[in-house]
N, C-alpha and C positions, 0 to 999 in steps of 0.2 A: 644137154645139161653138163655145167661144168661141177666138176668136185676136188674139194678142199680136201688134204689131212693135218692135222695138228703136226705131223714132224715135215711137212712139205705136201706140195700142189701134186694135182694128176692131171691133167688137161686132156679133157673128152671129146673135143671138136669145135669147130668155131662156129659162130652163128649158130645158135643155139636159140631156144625160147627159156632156156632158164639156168638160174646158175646159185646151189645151195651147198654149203659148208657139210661135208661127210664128217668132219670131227669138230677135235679143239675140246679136249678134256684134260683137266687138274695138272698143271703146270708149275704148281707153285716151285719153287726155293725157297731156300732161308736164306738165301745170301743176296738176291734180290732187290729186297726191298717192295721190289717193286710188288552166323554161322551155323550155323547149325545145316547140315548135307541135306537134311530133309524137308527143311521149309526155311521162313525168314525169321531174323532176329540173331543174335548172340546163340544163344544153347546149349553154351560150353559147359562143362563139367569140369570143377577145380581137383577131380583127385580124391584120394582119400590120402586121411592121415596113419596109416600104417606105415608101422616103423622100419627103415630100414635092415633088410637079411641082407648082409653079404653072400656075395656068389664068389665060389672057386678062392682067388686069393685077394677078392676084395677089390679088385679093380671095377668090377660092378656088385648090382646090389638089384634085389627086387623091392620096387619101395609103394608097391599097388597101382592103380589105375592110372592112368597117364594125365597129367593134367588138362585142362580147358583144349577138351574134344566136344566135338560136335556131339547134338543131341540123336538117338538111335536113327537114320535114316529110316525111309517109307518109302511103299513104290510110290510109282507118280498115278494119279488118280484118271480117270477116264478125261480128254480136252484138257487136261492142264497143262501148260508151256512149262520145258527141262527146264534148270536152274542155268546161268551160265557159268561153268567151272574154270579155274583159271589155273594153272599149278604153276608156280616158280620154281625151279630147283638148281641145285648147286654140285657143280663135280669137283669134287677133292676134298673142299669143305675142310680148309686150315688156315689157318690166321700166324700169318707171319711178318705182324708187326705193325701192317699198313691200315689196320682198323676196318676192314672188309667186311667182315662176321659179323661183330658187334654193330658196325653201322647198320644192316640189313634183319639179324634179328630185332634195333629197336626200332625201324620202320614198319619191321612186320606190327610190334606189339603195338606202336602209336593206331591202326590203323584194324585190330583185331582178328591177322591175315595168319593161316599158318603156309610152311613150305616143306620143301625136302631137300636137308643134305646129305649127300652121296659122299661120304666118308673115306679118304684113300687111306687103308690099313696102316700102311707103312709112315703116316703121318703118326702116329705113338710108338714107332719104333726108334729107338736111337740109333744113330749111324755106327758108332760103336757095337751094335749087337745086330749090324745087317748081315752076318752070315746064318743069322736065323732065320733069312726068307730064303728059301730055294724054288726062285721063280721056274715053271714051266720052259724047256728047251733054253734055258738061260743060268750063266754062269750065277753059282750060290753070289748071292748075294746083292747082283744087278736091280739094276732099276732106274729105267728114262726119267723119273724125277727125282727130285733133291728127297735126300733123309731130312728131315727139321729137325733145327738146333733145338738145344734143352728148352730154352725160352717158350721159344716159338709150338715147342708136343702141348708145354704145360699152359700155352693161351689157348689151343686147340681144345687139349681138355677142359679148361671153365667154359669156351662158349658152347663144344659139342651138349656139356652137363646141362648150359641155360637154357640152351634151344629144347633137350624133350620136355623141362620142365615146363617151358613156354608152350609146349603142345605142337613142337615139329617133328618131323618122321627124322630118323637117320637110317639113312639106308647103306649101300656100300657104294665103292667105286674100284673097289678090289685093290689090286699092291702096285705093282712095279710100273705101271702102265705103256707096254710096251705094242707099237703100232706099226704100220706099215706092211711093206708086202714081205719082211724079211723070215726066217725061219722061228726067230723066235718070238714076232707078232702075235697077239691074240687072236688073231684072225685064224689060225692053225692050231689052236689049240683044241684038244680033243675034249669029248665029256668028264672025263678023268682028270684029266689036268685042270680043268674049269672047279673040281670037286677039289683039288690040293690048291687051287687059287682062293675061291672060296675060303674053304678048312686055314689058312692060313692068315684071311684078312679078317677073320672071326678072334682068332687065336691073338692077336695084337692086340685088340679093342678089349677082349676078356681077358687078359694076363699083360695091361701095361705098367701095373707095378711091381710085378717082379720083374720085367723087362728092363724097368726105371730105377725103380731101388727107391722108388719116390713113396713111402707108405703114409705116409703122413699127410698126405692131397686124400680129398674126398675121394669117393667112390664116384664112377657114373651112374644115374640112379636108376638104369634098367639091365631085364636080361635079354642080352644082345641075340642068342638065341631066338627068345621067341620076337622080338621087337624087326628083327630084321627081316623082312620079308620081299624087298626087289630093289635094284641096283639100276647103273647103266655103264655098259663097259667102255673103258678106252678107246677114243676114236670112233666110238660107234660099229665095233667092228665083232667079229665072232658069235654073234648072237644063235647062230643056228646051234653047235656043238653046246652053247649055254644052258637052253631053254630045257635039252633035257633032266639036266643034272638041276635047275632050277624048279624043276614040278616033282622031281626026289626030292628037296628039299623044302617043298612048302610053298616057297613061295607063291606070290599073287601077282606079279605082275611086274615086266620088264621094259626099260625106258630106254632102252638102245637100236633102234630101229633108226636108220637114216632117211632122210627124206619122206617122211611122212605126210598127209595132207590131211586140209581141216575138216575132216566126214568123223562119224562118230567110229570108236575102238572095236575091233576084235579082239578074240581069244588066240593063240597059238600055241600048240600042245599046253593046252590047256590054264597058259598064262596069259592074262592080260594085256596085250602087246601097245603100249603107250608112247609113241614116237615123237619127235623132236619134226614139225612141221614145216610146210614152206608155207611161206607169207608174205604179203606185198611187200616190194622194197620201193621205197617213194622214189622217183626220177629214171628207175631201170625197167626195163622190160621183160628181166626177168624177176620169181620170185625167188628168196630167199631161206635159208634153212632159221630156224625160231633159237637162235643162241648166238651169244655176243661173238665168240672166235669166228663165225660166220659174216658175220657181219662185215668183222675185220679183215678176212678172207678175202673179200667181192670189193672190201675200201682201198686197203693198203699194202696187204699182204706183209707186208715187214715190219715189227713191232718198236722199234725201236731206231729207224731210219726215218718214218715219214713225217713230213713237213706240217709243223704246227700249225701253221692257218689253214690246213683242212680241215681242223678238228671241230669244231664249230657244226660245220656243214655235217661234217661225218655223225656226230653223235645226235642231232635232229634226225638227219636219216634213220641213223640206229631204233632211236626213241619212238618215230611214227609206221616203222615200221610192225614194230610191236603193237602201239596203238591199233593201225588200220587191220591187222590180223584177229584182235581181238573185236573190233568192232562189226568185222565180216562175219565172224561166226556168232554174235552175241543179235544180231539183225535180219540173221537169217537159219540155221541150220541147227544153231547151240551145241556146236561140237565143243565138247572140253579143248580147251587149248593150251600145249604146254610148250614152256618155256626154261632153258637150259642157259648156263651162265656156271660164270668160275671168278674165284676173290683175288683178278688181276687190274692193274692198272697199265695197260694195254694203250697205246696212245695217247697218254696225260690221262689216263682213269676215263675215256668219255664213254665205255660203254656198261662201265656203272653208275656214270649221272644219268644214261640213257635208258638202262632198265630203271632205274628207281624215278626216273622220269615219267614210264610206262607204268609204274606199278600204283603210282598215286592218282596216274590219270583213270585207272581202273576202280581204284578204290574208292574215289570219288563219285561215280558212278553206281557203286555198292551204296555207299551214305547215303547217295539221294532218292534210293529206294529202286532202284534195278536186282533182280534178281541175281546177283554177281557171288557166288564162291571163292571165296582166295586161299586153297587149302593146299594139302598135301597130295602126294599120288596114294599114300594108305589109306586118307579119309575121300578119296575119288575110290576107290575101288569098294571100299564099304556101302557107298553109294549105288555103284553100279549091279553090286552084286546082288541088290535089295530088288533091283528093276523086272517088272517082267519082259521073258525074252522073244515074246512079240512087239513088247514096246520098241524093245531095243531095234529089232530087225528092220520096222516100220522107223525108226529115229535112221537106222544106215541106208535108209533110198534114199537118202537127201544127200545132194552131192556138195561140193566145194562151193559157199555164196546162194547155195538153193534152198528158197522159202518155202516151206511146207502150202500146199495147195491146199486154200481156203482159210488158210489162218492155223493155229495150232488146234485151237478149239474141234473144229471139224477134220484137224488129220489124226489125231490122236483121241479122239470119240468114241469111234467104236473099237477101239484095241485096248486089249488085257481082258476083255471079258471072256473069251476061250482061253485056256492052256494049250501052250506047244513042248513041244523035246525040245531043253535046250538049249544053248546059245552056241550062235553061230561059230565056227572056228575058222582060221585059215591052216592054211597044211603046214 
């Protein structure tokens, strides 16, 4: 298997049977440019209308229930076939300029999909007040991506504000996003530093206006606090020292697992463990990691050198690769399947006509009466967590493309009528 990192290649051996992107998280600059969970139907819930409380200094606010959520999930009943879950999500999740955000939240809403954006901290911080981050084994104030211009915080902040009110998770993507094998990688970072990473990409998001001086912009209408409940780190990388400092804090469920495959989720100390899968890549023979910089990774590998008439090819590729992954597990096994992406324009933008290519050929499918999900990972895990965990254990002997023997009806029959301890963990 070969593997990718967002700040450069590792090269695993040649002749290989597969080859999937290990990164390719929240890149942005500013200077660039460049339903219902438990059965069918709608379900959503618009919210209540309680009035905005500010929190702390008003940068947020508790403004009650979250808008158009699914209605309370149920287990799945004795013979009844899972739902097929889709999850979209987004690393860094800032808008700087290119119309990336807002394109993708009104696709979601035209189509009544939610997703999840993983939020980089340091995106409401102004570059002027970057010695307020004191990243981890790293000089105060560092960070491998760009600080956003004033512009570009304050577009951040209206779409972050549209999107919970549209009824999407915001999760985090932590600050400085530093990668690779060097000292001050993520990958090294300890439980404790993962807690002052943490603590400090909370502290951005709850205190951007005094950070700003901006008092006068709305509030974001939640408390970040309780709202935040699982990320995905940088590159994919550090997840072991994460997880513990993660189940201190609540959280539910962690999206940084590299190379993952389409079988249904475990638990890991006791979170969620929701990876970034491989899945067919049309024309190769190997499979591929379930996110655009991967994609790109195994196309071009250089973002801004390669030759425009491959683009064409490249983003059909991109597109049905998603499709065919999705159709693998929706016709066979019904492993949730998630899908990772970032608001770049990476090769003439092809691998967001590519996902959003993918995302309506799914949605489509939903419309026409398949039992399709197009949610978040907090309204997937409210799901799962309703299941019982014989269902679940008997849904994990189904491997990658494997059809449940006899149909659903007769594998899922006689399960959940006893109780077990538990659900399953890995170590």
């Amino acid at each position: 298997m070969r593997t990718f990192s967002r700040r450069g290649m590792l090269g695993l051996g040649a002749g290989t049977a597969a080859a999937v992107g290990l990164a390719g998280c929240g890149s942005l600059n500013s200077s660039d440019g460049s339903g219902h969970a438990g059965g069918s139907g709608d379900g959503s819930s618009r919210g209540s209308t309680t009035p905005a409380r500010p929190i702390g200094d008003g940068s947020t606010s508790f403004t009650g229930k979250q808008p158009f959520q699914p209605a309370k999930p149920v287990p799945l009943e004795p013979g009844q076939t899972p739902p097929q879950f889709v999850i979209f999500s987004w690393d860094g999740a800032g808008e700087v300029g290119n119309g990336l955000f807002p394109r993708f939240l009104d696709l979601a809403k035209q189509h009544g999909a939610h997703m999840t954006f993983f939020l980089s901290g340091l995106y409401l911080l102004p570059e002027g007040k970057k010695r307020m981050y004191d990243p981890p084994n790293n000089p105060r104030g560092a960070s491998a991506i760009g600080y956003l211009a004033d512009d570009h915080i304050k577009s951040t902040l209206a779409n972050v504000r549209r999107a919970w009110l549209e009824g999407h998770e915001i999760g985090t993507h932590f600050n400085g996003h530093f990668c690779g094998e060097v000292h001050g990688s993520v990958k090294h970072w300890t439980p404790q530093q993962w807690r002052s990473e943490i603590d400090q990409a909370r502290s951005f998001v709850k205190q951007w206006k005094t950070n700003t001086g901006w008092h006068d912009l709305p509030s974001l209408p939640f408390d970040y606090d309780k709202e935040l409940v699982g990320g995905r780190t940088p590159c994919l990388l550090g997840q072991g020292n994460l997880l513990p400092t993660a189940r201190e804090l609540g959280w539910r469920y962690d999206a940084s697992s590299p190379g993952g495959l389409q079988v249904w989720p475990v638990k890991k100390h006791g979170i969620w463990d929701l990876p970034l899968q491989q899945i067919p890549f049309p024309g190769r023979r190997f499979q591929v990691l379930s996110m655009d910089y991967n994609m790109l990774a195994n196309q071009s590998v250089n973002t801004t050198k390669a030759p425009a008439y491959n683009y064409p090819g490249w983003r059909q590729q991109s597109a049905q690769a998603y499709i065919q992954g999705f159709k693998r597990a929706y016709e066979t096994n019904r492993a949730p399947f998630f899908i990772g992406n970032h608001f770049e324009k990476w090769n003439g933008g092809i691998y967001m006509d590519a996902v959003e290519e993918a995302f309506k050929h799914i949605a489509r499918e939903k419309e026409k009466g398949a039992d399709v999900r197009l949610v978040s990972f907090r309204q997937f895990v409210d799901w799962i967590d309703v299941q019982k965990p014989e269902v679940l254990a008997k849904l994990r002997t189904l491997g990658v493309g494997q059809q449940p023997s006899g149909g659903w009806k007769t594998f899922l029959q006689d399960v959940g009528t006893q109780s077990t301890k538990g659900t399953p963990s890995a170590a």
